[in-house]
N, C-alpha and C positions, 0 to 999 in steps of 0.2 A: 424875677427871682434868679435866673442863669444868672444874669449879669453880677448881681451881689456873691452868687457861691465863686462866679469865674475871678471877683475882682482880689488882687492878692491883698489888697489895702482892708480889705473887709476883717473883721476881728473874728476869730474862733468861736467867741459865744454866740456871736451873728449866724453865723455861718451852720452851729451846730441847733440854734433857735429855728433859722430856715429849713434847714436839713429835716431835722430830726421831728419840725413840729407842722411844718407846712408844707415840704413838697409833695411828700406821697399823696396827702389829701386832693392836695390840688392837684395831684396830673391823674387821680383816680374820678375827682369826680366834676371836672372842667374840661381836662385835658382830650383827657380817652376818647370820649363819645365822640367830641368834635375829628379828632384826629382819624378814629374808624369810619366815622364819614365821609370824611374829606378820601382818604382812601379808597372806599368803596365808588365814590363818585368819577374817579378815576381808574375803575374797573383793577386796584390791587386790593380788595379784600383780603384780609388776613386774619385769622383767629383772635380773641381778647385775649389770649396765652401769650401772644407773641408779642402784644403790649404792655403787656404784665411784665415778662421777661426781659425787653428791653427795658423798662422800671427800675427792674431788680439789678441789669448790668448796671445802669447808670448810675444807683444807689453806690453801687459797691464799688465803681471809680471813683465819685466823690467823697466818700468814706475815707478810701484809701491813701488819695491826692491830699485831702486835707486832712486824714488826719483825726478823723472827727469820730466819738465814740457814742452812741445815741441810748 
């Protein structure tokens, strides 16, 4: 999915189809869990806020970057 929001060649409605309709889902209920584990396994436990939070920056660079109104 990065790869298609990063590639410039990719079209707007793509970009805003991905964006707007599949990534939060997906890094909410794929992502997360695997990534707070993977964390914790390596002794950086971090709050689910602070995964949440980086979410939300990364929403709001891709927004921005591209342009994109959801």
């Amino acid at each position: 999915m990065h790869e298609q929001l990063d590639n410039e060649n990719t079209s707007n409605e793509v970009n805003r189809a991905l964006f707007c309709g599949e990534y939060e889902r997906v890094y909410k209920t794929e992502y997360l869990s695997t990534l707070m584990k993977y964390d914790k396994s390596l002794g950086q436990e971090k709050p689910k806020q602070y995964y949440l939070d980086e979410l939300n920056n990364t929403s709001t660079q891709y927004l921005d970057l591209k342009k994109i109104t959801c």
